[in-house]
N, C-alpha and C positions, 0 to 999 in steps of 0.2 A: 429426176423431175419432182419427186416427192419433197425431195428437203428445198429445193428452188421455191416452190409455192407458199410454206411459210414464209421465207423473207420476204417474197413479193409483199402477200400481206401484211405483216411488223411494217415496210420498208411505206404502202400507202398508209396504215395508222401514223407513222411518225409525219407523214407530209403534212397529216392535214391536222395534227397538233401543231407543227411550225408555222402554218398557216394558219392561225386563231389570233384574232385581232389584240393580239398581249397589250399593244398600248395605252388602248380603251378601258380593256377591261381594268389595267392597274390604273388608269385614272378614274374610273368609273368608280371602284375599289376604297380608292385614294378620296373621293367626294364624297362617297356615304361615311366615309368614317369622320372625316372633320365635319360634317354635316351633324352627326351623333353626337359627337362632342362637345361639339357647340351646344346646342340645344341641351342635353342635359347639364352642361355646368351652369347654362345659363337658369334652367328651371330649378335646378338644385340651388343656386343664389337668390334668385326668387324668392324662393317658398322657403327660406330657414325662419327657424322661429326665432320669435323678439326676443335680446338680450344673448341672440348666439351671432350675431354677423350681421343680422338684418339691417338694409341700409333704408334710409325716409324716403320719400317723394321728394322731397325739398334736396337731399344729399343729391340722387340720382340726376335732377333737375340741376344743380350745381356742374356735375361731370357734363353733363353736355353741353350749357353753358362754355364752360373751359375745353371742351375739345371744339367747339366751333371759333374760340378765340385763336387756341392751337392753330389750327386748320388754317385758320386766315394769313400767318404767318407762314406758312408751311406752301400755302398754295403760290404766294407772291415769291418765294425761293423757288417754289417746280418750274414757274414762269421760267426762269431763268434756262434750266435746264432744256426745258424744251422749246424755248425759242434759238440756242445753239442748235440742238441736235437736229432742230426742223433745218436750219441753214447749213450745217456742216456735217452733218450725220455723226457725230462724236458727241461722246459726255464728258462736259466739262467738271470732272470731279472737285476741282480747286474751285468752284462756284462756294458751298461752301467758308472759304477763307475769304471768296471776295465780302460774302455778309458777313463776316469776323470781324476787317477791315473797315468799313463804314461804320460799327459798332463800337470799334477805338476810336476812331476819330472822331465821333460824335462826345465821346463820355470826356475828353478831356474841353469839348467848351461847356458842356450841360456840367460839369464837375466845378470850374469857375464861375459861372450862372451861379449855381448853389450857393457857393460862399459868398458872393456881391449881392445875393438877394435879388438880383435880376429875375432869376429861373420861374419868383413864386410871385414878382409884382408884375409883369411880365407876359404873362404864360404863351400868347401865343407866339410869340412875335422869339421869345428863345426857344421856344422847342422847333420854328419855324427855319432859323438859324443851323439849329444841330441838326435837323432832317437835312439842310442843304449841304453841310458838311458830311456829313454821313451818305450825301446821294453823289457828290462830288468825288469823294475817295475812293467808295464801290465803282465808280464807272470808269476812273483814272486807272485804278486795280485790276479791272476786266479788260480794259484796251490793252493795259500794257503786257498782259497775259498773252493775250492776241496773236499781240506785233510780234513778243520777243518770242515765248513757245512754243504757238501754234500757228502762226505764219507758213515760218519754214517749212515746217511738215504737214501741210495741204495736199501736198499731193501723194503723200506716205502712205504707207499700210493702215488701216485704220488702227492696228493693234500700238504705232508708234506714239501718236497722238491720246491715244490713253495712257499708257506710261509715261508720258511728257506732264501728262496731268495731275496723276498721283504725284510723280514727284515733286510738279508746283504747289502744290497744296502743301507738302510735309515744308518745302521751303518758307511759304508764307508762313504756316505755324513757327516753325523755331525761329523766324525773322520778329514775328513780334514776340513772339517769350525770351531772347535776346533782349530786345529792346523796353520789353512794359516788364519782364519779369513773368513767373508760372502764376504767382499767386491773382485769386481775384480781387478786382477792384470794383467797388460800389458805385452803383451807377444812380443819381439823383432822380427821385421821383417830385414834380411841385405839387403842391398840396392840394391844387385844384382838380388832379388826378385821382384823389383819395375819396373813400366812399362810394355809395352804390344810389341807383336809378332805381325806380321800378318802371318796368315798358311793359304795360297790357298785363302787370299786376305779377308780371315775373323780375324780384329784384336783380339788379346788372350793373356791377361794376363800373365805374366811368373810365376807368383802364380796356376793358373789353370791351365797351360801344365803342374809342376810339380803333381798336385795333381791327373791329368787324368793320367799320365804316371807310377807314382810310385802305384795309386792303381790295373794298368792293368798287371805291372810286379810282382805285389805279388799275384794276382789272381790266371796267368797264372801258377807262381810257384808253389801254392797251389794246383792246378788242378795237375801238372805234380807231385809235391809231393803223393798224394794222390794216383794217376792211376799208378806212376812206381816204385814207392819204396816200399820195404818188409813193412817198417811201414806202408807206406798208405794201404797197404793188407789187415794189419794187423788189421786198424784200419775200413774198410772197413767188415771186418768178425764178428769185434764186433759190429758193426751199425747193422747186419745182426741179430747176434744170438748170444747173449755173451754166455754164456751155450756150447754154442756147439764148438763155439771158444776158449773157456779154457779149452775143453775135449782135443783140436787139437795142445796144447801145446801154447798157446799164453797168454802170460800174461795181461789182464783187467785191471786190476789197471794201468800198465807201460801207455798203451793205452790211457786211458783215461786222466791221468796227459799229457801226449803227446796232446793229443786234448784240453783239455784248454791252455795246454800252446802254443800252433799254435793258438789259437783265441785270449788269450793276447797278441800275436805277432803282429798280425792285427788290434789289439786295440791300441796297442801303438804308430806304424806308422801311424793309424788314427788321434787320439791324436797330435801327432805331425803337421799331414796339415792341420787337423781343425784350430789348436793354430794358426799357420802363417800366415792362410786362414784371422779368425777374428781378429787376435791379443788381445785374450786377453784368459786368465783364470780364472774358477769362479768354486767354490765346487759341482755347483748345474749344472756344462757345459753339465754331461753326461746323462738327464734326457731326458730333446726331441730327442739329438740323438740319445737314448737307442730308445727309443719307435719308432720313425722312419724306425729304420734300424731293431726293431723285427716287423714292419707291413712289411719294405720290404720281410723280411725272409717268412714270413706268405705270404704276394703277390704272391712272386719265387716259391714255396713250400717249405716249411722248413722241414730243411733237406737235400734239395738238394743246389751243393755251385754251378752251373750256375744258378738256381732260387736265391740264396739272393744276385747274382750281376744282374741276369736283375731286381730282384724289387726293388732294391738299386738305379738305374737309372731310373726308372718309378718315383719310389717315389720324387728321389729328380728334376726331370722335373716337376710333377705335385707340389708340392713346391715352385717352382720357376714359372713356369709356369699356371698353376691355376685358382688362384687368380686373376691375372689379364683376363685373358683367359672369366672364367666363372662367374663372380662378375660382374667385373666392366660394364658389361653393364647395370646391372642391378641397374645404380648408388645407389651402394653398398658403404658410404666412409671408406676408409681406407681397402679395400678388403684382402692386406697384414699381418692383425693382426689377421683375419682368417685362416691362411694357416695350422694352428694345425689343426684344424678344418678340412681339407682331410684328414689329416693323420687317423684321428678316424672312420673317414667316411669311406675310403679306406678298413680299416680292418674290420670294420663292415660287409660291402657289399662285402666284400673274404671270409669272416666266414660263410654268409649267400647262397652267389650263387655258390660259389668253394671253399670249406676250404682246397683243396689239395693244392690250388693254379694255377701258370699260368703252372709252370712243373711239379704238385703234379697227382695224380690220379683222382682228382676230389670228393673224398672223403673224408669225417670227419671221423680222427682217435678219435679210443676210448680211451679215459682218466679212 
């Protein structure tokens, strides 16, 4: 009986170690330390002294600037993503290539513009042109993804429909590096593009008032498309409950052709202010911004289109902002060539403390 009563004991101390809320505690754990982090790189970049790292008012005032341009690109690509995943509950990873897509096809008439002089005597009326060319191939891109890849496997594993996807995506890349070649090609800016504004005595790029203002007018139209029109109902019934929705007389298929081709719409006009943005296109262009703008999706909650335009502007501030922010105090060189580097971080730490995200439930949907 004597040696029974110690295990007994041992045997309750270990129950109620195994019963200690270990998940908490290592996310609790896990918060105060990037918490610490942050705040001291950030204070440590702060407070360096002039002529060791110190960045102006005016610099820091620039990064933001540039990640809210970022951002705006970034959010009209989450668009996409999570206007799929609201209707089919899959991520369309080849989203991406579709804004790759509409980015060729635009550079080869704005690349003719250029040399006829059209592009710079012109201006709205070809960049007007190459948006429609560029909005036309993104949504031809996305349908035909649709039809040919993701059709079929509707009713699959969800695991099938994602591997369907990776491997449309590596197809579209080597389809146009095949065809355009790996190297980049310059993508024509018109001069009326060039130079800076001052708005309320902050100067601003006329490159980034257009890319803030055309991503904030397709948003808003999206939003009002979606909330007022019978399609967006429509499309709104099936994000709900397709089943139930095509007992109700609503056609699914129509629907859902409709919602990628509204997300190659936003692909394409993306496509087009990235191109102008960087001036250049490349086979391989739609790869970090894919991935970016499906963390912002994931960030917003995905699925929802005010979550993939606020994480599209999160993302692309921290981006832009970041790096120098939370590195460089920590004489980090070259802090910049890290900034993928949030982006994986970012979704990591949304997957793990909010997978619903900043609008989602706060819950991990099941797969």
């Amino acid at each position: 009986m004597a040696s029974a009563e110690p295990a007994r004991v041992g045997d309750v101390r270990l129950s109620r170690f195994e019963t200690l809320p270990w998940r908490r505690i290592i996310l609790v754990f896990l918060a105060v330390t990037i918490t610490v982090v942050a705040v001291l790189g950030a204070y440590k970049t702060l407070t360096l002294p002039a002529g060791e790292g110190q960045l102006s008012t005016s610099a820091w005032r620039d990064f933001i600037v540039l990640g809210v341009a970022q951002g705006s690109i970034l959010a009209m690509i989450a668009l996409g993503y999570s206007l799929v995943y609201g209707i089919l509950r899959m991520i369309n990873f080849a989203h991406g290539e579709v804004f790759m897509a509409g980015a060729f096809g635009s550079f080869f008439f704005a690349s003719a513009y250029a040399r006829s002089g059209f592009l710079n005597d012109n201006v709205v009326v070809a960049l007007l042109i190459v948006t429609v060319v560029a909005v036309v191939i993104s949504a031809g891109t996305a349908m035909l993804l649709e039809r040919v890849a993701y059709r079929p496997l509707r009713n699959a594993p969800r695991l099938v429909p994602l591997i369907t996807a990776v491997g449309a995506s590596l197809f579209l890349q080597n389809t146009f590096r095949g065809f355009f070649g790996p190297q980049p090609r310059g993508f024509p800016r018109p001069t009326a593009l060039e130079g800076r504004i001052e708005v309320l005595g902050v100067p601003l790029s006329k490159m980034q008032i257009l890319v803030f203002v055309v991503a904030v007018i397709s948003m808003v139209s999206l939003e009002l498309f979606v909330s007022r029109t019978k399609t967006g109902r429509a499309m709104r019934a099936v994000a709900e409950d397709r089943e139930i929705a095509s007992l109700m007389g609503i056609d699914v298929d129509r629907v859902i052709v409709i919602t990628f081709a509204i997300g190659g719409i936003l692909a394409g006009i993306a496509g087009v202010l990235f191109s102008l943005t960087f001036e250049q296109v490349q086979f391989t262009m739609g790869f970090r911004p894919g991935i970016a703008a499906f963390t912002a999706a994931v960030l917003g909650g995905i699925g929802s289109i005010g979550g993939a335009a606020l994480g599209g502007f999160v993302i692309g501030l921290l981006l832009a902002v970041g790096p120098a922010l939370f590195l460089a105090g920590f004489g980090i060189p070259s802090p910049f060539s890290l900034r993928d580097a949030f982006v994986f971080i970012v979704l990591v730490l949304v997957l793990v403390f909010r997978p619903g995200g900043l609008l989602g439930s706060g819950e991990a949907e099941k797969v």
